[in-house]
C-alpha positions as CSV (number, residue, x, y, z in Angstrom):
1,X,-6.5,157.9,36.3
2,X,-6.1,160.6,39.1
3,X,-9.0,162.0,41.2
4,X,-8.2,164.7,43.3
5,X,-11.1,167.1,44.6
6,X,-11.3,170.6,44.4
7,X,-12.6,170.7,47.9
8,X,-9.0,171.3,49.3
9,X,-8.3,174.5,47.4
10,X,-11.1,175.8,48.0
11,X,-11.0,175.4,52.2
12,X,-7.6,176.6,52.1
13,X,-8.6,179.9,50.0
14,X,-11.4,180.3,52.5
15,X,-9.2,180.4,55.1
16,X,-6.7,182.7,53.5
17,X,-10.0,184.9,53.0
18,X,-11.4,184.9,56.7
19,X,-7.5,186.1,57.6
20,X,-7.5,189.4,56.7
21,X,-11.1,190.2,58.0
22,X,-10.0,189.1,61.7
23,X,-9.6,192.0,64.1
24,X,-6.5,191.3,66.6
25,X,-8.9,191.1,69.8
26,X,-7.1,191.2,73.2
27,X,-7.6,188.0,75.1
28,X,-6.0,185.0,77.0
29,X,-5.2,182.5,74.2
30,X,-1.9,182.6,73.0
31,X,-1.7,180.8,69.5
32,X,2.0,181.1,69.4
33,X,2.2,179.3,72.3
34,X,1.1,175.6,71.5
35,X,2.2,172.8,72.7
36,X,2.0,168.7,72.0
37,X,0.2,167.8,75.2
38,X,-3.1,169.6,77.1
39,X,-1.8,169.2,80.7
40,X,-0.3,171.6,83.1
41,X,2.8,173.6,84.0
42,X,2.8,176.8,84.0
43,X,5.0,179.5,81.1
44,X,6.0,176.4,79.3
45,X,9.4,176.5,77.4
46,X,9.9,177.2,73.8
47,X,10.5,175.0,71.4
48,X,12.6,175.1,67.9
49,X,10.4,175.3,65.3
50,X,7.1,174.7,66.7
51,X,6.1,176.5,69.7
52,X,6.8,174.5,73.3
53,X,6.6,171.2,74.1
54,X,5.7,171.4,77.6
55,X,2.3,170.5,78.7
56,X,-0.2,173.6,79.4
57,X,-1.5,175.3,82.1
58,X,-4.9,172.8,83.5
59,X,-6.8,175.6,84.1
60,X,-6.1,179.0,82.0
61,X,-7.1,179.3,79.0
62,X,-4.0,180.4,77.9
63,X,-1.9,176.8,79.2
64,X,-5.0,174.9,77.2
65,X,-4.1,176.3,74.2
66,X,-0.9,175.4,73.8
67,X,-2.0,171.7,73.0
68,X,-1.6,172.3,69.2
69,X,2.1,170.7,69.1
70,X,5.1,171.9,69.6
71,X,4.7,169.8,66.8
72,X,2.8,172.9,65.3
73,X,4.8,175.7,66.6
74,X,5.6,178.9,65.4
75,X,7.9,181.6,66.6
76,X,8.7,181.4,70.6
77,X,9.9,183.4,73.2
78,X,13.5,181.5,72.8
79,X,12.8,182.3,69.5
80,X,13.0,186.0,69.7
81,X,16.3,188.4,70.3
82,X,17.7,188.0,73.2
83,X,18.0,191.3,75.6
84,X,21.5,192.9,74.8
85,X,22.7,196.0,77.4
86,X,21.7,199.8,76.4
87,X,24.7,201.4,74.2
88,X,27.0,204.4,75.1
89,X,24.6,207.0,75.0
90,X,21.0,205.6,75.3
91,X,18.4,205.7,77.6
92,X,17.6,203.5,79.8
93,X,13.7,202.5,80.9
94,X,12.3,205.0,83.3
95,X,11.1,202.2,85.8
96,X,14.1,200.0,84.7
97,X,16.5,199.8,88.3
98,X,20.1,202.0,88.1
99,X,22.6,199.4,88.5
100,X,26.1,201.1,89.9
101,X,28.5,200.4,87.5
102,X,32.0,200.0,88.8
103,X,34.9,202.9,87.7
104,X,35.9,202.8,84.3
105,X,40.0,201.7,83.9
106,X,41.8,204.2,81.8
107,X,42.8,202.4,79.0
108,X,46.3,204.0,79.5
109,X,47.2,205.3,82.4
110,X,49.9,207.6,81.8
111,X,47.7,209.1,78.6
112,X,44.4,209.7,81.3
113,X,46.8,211.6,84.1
114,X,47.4,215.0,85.1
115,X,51.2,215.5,83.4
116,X,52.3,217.0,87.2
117,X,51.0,213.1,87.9
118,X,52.5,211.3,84.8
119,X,55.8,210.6,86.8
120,X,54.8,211.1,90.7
121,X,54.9,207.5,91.8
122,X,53.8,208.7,95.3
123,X,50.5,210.1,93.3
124,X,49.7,207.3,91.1
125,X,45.5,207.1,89.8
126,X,43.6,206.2,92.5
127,X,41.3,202.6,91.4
128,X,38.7,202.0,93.3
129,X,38.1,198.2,93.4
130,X,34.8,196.5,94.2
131,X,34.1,192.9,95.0
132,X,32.4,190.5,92.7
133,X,28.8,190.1,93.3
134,X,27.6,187.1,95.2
135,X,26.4,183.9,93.4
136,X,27.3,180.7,90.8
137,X,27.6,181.1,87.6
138,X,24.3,178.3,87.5
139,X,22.4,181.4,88.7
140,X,21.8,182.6,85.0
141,X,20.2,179.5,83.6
142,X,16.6,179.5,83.1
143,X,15.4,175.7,83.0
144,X,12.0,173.9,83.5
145,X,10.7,170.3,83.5
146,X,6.9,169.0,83.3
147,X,6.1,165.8,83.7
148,X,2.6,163.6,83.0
149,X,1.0,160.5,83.0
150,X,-1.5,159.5,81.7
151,X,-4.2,156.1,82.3
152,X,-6.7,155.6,79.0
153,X,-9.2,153.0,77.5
154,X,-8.5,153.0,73.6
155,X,-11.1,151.0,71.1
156,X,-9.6,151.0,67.6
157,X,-11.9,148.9,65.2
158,X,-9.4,149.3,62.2
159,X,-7.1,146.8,64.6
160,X,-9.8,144.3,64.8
161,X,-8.4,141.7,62.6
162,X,-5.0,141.4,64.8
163,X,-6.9,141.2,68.1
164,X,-5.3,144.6,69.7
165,X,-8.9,146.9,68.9
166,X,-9.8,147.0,72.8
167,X,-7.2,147.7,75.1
168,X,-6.8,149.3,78.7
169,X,-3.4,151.3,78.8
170,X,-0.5,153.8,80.8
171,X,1.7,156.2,79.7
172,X,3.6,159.1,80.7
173,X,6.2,161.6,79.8
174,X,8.5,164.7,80.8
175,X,9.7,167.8,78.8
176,X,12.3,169.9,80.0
177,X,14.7,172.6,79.2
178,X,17.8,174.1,80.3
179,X,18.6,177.5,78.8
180,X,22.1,179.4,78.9
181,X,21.8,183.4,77.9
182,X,25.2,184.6,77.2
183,X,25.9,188.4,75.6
184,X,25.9,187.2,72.5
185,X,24.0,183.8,71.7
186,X,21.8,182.0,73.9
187,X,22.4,178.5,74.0
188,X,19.7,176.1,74.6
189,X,19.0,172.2,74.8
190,X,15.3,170.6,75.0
191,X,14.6,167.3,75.3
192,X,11.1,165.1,75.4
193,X,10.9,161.6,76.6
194,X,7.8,159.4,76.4
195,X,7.1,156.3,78.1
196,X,5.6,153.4,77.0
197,X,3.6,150.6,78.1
198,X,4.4,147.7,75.3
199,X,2.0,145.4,74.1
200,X,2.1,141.8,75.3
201,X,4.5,139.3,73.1
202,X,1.9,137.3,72.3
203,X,0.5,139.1,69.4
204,X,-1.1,137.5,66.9
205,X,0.9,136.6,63.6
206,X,-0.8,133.3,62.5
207,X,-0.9,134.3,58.9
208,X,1.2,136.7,56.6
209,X,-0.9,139.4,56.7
210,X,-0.5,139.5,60.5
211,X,2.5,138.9,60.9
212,X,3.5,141.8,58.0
213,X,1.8,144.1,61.0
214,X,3.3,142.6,64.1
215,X,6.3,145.4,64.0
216,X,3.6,147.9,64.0
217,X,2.7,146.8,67.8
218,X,6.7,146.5,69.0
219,X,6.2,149.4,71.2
220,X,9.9,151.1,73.0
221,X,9.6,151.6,76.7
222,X,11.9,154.5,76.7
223,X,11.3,157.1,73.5
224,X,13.3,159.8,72.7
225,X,10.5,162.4,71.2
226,X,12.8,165.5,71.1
227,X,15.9,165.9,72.2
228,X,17.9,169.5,70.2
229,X,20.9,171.6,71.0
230,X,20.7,175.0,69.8
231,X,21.8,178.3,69.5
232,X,20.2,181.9,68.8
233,X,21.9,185.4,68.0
234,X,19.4,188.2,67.2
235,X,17.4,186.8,64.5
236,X,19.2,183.6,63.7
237,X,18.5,180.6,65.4
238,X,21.2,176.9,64.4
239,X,19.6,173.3,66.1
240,X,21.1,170.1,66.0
241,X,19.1,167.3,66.8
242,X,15.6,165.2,66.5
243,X,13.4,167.9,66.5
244,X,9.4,168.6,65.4
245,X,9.6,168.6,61.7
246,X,9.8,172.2,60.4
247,X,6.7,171.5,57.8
248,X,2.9,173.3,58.3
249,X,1.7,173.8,61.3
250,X,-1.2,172.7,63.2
251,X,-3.6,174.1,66.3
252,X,-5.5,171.2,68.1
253,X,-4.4,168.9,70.8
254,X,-2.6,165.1,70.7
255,X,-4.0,162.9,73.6
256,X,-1.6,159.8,72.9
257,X,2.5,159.5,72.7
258,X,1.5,157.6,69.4
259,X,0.1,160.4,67.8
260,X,-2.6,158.5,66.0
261,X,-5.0,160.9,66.9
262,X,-4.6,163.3,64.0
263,X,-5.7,164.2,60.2
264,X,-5.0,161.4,57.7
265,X,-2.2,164.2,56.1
266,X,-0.8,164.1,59.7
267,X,-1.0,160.3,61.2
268,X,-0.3,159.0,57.7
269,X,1.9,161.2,55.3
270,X,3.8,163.9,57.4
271,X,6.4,162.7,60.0
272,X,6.0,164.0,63.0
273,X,9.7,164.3,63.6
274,X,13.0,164.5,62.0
275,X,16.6,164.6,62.8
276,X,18.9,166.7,61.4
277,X,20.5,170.2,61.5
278,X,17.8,173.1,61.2
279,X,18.5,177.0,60.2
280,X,15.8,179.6,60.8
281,X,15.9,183.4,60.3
282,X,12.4,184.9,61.8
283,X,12.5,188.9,61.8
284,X,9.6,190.6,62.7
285,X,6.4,188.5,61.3
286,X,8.4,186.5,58.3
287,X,9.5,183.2,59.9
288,X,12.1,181.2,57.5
289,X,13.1,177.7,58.1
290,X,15.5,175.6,56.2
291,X,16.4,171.5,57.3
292,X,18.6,168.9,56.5
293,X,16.8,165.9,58.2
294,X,17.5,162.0,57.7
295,X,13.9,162.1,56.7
296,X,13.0,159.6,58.8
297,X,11.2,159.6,62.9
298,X,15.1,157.7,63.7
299,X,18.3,157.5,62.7
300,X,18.8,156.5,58.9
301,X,19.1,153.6,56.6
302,X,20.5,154.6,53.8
303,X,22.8,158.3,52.8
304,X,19.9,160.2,51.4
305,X,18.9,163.1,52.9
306,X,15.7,165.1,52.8
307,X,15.7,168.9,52.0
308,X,12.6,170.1,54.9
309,X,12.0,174.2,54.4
310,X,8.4,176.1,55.2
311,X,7.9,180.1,54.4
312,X,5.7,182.2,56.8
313,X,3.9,185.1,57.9
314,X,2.9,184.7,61.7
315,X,0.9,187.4,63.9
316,X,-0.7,186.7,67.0
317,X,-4.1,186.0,65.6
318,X,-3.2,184.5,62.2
319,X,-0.5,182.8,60.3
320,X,0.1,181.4,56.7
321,X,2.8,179.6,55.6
322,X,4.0,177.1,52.4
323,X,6.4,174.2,53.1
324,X,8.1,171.2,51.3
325,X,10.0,168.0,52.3
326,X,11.9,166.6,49.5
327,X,14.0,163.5,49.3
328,X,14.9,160.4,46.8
329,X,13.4,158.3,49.6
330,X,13.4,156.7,53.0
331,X,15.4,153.1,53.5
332,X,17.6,151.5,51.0
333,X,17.1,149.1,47.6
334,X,14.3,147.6,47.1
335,X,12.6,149.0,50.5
336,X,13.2,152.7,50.1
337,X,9.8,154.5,50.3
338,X,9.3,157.9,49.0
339,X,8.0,160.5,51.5
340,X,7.7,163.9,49.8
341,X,5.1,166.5,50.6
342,X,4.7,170.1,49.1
343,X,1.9,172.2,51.4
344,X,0.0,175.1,52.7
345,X,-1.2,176.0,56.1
346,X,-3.7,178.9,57.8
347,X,-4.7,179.6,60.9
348,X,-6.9,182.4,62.3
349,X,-8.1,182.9,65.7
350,X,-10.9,185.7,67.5
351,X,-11.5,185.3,70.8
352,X,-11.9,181.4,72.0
353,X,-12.5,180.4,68.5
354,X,-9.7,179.4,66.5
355,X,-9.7,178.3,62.9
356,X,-7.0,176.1,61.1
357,X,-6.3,174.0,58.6
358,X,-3.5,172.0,56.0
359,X,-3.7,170.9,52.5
360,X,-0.6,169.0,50.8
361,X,0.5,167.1,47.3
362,X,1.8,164.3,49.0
363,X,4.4,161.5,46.6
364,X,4.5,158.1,48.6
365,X,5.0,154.4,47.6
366,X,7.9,152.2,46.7
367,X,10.8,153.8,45.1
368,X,12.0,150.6,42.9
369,X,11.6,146.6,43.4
370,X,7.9,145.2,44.2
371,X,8.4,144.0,48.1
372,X,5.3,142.2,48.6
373,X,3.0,143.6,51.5
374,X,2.8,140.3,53.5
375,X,6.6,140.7,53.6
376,X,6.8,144.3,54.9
377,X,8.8,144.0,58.6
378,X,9.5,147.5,59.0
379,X,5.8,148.8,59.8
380,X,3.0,148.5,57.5
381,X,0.5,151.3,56.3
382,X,-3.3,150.1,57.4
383,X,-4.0,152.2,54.0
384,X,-1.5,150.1,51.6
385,X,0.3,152.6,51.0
386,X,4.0,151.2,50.8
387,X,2.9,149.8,46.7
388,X,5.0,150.8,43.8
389,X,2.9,152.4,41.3
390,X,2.5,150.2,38.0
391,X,2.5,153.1,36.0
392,X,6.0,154.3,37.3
393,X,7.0,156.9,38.7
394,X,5.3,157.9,42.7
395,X,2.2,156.9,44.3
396,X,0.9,160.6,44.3
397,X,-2.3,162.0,46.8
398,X,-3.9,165.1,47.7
399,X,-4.8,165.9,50.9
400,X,-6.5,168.5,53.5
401,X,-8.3,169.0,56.7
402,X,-10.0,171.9,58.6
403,X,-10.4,172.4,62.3
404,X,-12.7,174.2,64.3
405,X,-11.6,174.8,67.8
406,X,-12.9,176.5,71.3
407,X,-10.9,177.2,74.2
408,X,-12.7,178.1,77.1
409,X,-10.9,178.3,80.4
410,X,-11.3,174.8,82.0
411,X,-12.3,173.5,78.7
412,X,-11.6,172.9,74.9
413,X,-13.2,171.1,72.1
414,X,-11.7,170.7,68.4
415,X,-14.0,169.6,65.5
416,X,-11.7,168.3,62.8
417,X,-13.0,166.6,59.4
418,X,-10.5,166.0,56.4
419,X,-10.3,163.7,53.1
420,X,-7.5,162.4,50.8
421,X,-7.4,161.5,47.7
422,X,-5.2,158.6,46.4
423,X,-3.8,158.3,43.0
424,X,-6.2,155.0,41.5
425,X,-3.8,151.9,40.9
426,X,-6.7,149.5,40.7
427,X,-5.4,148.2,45.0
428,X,-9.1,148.4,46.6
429,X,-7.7,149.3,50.0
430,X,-5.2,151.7,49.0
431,X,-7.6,153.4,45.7
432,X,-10.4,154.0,48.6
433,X,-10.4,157.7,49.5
434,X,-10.2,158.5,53.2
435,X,-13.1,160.6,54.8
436,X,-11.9,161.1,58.2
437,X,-13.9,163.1,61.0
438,X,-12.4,163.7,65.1
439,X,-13.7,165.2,68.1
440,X,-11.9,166.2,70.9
441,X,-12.7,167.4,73.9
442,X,-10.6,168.3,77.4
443,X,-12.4,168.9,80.9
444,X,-9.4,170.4,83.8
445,X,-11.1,168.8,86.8
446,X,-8.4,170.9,88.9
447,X,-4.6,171.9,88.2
448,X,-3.3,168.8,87.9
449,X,-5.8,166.4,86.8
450,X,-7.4,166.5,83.6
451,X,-9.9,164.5,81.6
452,X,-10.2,163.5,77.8
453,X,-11.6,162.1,75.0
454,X,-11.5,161.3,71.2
455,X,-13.7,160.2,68.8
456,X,-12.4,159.2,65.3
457,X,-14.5,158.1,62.5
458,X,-13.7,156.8,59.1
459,X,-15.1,155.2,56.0
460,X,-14.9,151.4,56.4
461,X,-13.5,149.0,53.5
462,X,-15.2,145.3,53.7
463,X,-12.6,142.7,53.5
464,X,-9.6,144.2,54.0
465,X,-7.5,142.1,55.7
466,X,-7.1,138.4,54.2
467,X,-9.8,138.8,52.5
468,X,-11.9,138.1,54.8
469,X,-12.0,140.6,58.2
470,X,-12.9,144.5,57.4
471,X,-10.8,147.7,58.6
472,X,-13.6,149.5,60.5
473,X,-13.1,152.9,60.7
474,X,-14.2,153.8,64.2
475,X,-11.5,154.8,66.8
476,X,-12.4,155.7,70.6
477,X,-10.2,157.0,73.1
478,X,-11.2,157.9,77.0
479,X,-8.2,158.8,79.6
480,X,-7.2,161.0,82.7
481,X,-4.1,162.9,82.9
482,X,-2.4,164.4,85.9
483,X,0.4,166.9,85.3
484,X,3.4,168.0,87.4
C-alpha cells in the first residue's frame, strides 16, 4: 500500500497562486542570477542551464542572491542573443559612438567607373587603404575566475554509528570562464573544480553494515563539478559536457562541495549533475531544455542513457516550470538502480523575500536481482533506498519542499521544511517517511570573508544500523569562507 500526502499538491498550487498576484517591484536581487556558492566576485559568469556558478558578490545584495545553484539556474546573460551589427539602413543608438568605417571596394571595378575611366590606366579608382587597428585577437574574450575556501565544523548525528558524526574540515574551489563572441555564435567553456580534504583511511568497517558505507566516505581530492563547452546563436544554445542537471530549479544557498545540505528530493533523489549533450531554445520568457545525460554524477557503467528535459516560463520575479528525467536505470545487471523523476517547480520573489519550492514522483530502487545491502560497494543510501520492490516493478515516492528566503544586503536566511513519502515495502528504515526542516543563514563580515551556518533536522529511526545504533536526524554545520 502507497501513502502519498496531498500536502505537496497543494504547496505547489499555492505557489502557482501567489505568482500571478506579485507586482515586478524594482530592486537589487536578481533571481536569474543564482549561483552554487554565497561568496564573492563580482558580475559572476553564466552558466548553461542554471544560472552562474561563480560565487556572489559578499556584500550586495544582488551577489548574495545568486547562492541558489547554478545548480538552479535559469536563463543567463550568455544565455541571451548575442549583439549582431545594425543592418543596411537602420539606426544606430543616439549615444552609441560613430565608428569610421573604412571605403567600401566596388565589387567590380570596371562596372563602378566613369566609362571615360573604364580604360585610362593612368586614372584607375582611387582606394584609400587604412591600417588594421591595434591589438590581439585575445582582446575579444571575456573570461573570469573566482576562487574560495572554505574552514567548517560539521556534526552529522545520522553518521554516528560509523564514527565520522563530529568532524573539523577544509575545502575550497574555483569557477571560471572563458568566453569567445564571434559574428555569429558565441563560443563558451565553463569549468568548476572543488577540492577536497579526504577522510582518514582508517574508517571504520568492522562489520557488514559498515563496511557497505565505507565508499560513501572515499572522498576525491581533485573534483571535476562542471566542466561544458558550448555554443549559442540567437536563441539556441548546444553544451557538451558535465553540466548542472537541466531538471527544476531551486533558490537557496549550498554551504558544502558535498551538497548534503539540501531538501530530501534534492540530496537524495535528483542528481545534482549529469554529463551529456544538452539543447535549449529560450525566446523571450519560454525557456526549453532537452538532454541526453549518462544519468549518472560520472562517466557511465552500462549503455543506457537518460532522456533529461524541463518546460518553463521565467520572468524576473517569478518562474514555473515541469521537468522529467527518464531512463531504464543507472549501472549494469544486477546493480542498476532506477533514477527517474517527473516534477514541478515555482518561484516568486517581492522585494528581499523570495518564495520557492519543488514537488516530484520520484521511481528508485533496484532494477532486477536482490544485491543484499551489506554488499552494496558503490555508495549506500542512509534511507535504504537501493531495495527491489517485492511487488515488482519501481520503488515509487512523492516528494516536495518549500522555502522561505530573505536577502538583505550583508545578510540572508532561508527557512526550508519538506517531506517524502515512500512507497510501504514493509523495510522500517526505508517505509519511514522523511520530515526534513533547514536553516540557513550567511553573515558577509567584509568582501571577502564570510560566515555561515546550517541547521538540519530530521525524524530519527531507533535501531537503524545493526540493529542496534539509531540514525539521528540532527545535522549541524558552522564555517568561514573567504572569496577571491
Amino acid at each position: 500500500m502507497r501513502r502519498h500526502s496531498p500536502l505537496p499538491i497543494a504547496l505547489l498550487l499555492l505557489l502557482l497562486a501567489i505568482g500571478p498576484g506579485v507586482s515586478l517591484a524594482d530592486d537589487e536581487i536578481d533571481i536569474l542570477t543564482i549561483s552554487r556558492t554565497f561568496g564573492a566576485a563580482a558580475d559572476p559568469p553564466a552558466t548553461l542551464q542554471h544560472r552562474p556558478v561563480a560565487t556572489p558578490p559578499a556584500v550586495t545584495t544582488a551577489a548574495w542572491q545568486r547562492s541558489g545553484e547554478r545548480t538552479t539556474a535559469e536563463t543567463q546573460a550568455f544565455l541571451a542573443p548575442p549583439a549582431m551589427p545594425a543592418q543596411a539602413g537602420q539606426a544606430s543608438p543616439a549615444n552609441a559612438p560613430q565608428a569610421a568605417s573604412p571605403p567600401a571596394v566596388p565589387t567590380s571595378f570596371v562596372d563602378e567607373l566613369l566609362p571615360s575611366q573604364q580604360f585610362d590606366v593612368n586614372e584607375g579608382p582611387q582606394i584609400e587603404i587604412e591600417e588594421a587597428e591595434s591589438g590581439k585577437w585575445w582582446d575579444s574574450l571575456n573570461y573570469d575566475l573566482t576562487v574560495y575556501g572554505r574552514g567548517y565544523y560539521r556534526s552529522d548525528r545520522r553518521l554516528w554509528f560509523i564514527g565520522t558524526e563530529s568532524v573539523f574540515g577544509v575545502e575550497g574551489g574555483l569557477y571560471g570562464y572563458l568566453e569567445a563572441p564571434k559574428p555569429h555564435w558565441t563560443y563558451r567553456v565553463d569549468t568548476e573544480l572543488y577540492l577536497n580534504q579526504p577522510f582518514d583511511r582508517n574508517v571504520l568497517v568492522d562489520t557488514p553494515t559498515r563496511a557497505s558505507f565505507a565508499h560513501n566516505f572515499d572522498v576525491d581530492v581533485l573534483e571535476i563539478s562542471q566542466l561544458a563547452l558550448s555554443g549559442r546563436r540567437g536563441d539556441l544554445l548546444i553544451s557538451l559536457g558535465k553540466m548542472v542537471t537541466p531538471f527544476g530549479r531551486f533558490y537557496f544557498p549550498l554551504f558544502s562541495n558535498a551538497m548534503d545540505d539540501a531538501p530530501f528530493i534534492r540530496s537524495e533523489a535528483i542528481r545534482w549533475r549529469e554529463t551529456g549533450i544538452l539543447l535549449q531554445y529560450d525566446p523571450s520568457i519560454l525557456v526549453g531544455t532537452v538532454a541526453m545525460t549518462n544519468g549518472g554524477l560520472e562517466r557511465d557503467a552500462n549503455s543506457s542513457k537518460a532522456i533529461v528535459a524541463r518546460v518553463g516560463l521565467e520572468e524576473e520575479n517569478w518562474a514555473i516550470g515541469t521537468s522529467v528525467k527518464w531512463q531504464d536505470g543507472i549501472g549494469s545487471e544486477t546493480q542498476k538502480e532506477r533514477n527517474n523523476h517527473f516534477g514541478m517547480d515555482a518561484m516568486v520573489k517581492r522585494g528581499p523575500w523570495i518564495l520557492s519550492g519543488e514537488v516530484i514522483y520520484d521511481q528508485y530502487g533496484l532494477r532486477k536481482g536482490d544485491i543484499a545491502l551489506d554488499d552494496i560497494f558503490w555508495g549506500r543510501s542512509l534511507y535504504n533506498r537501493q531495495l527491489r520492490n517485492p511487488n515488482g516493478g519501481p520503488l515509487e515516492g512523492i516528494g516536495y519542499y518549500v522555502d522561505l528566503g530573505y536577502v538583505a544586503e550583508s545578510w540572508r536566511l532561508h527557512l526550508n521544511y519538506g517531506e517524502y513519502y515512500p512507497e510501504q515495502i514493509g523495510d522500517r528504515i526505508h517505509d519511514e517517511v522523511s520530515r526534513r526542516g533547514i536553516v540557513k543563514f550567511a553573515y558577509h563580515l567584509n568582501e571577502n570573508f564570510s560566515w555561515y551556518s546550517m541547521l538540519m533536522l530530521e525524524n530519527s529511526v531507533q535501531h537503524a544500523f545493526d540493529q542496534t545504533h539509531p540514525r539521528e536526524g540532527f545535522y549541524l554545520l558552522l564555517g568561514f569562507q573567504a572569496t577571491l
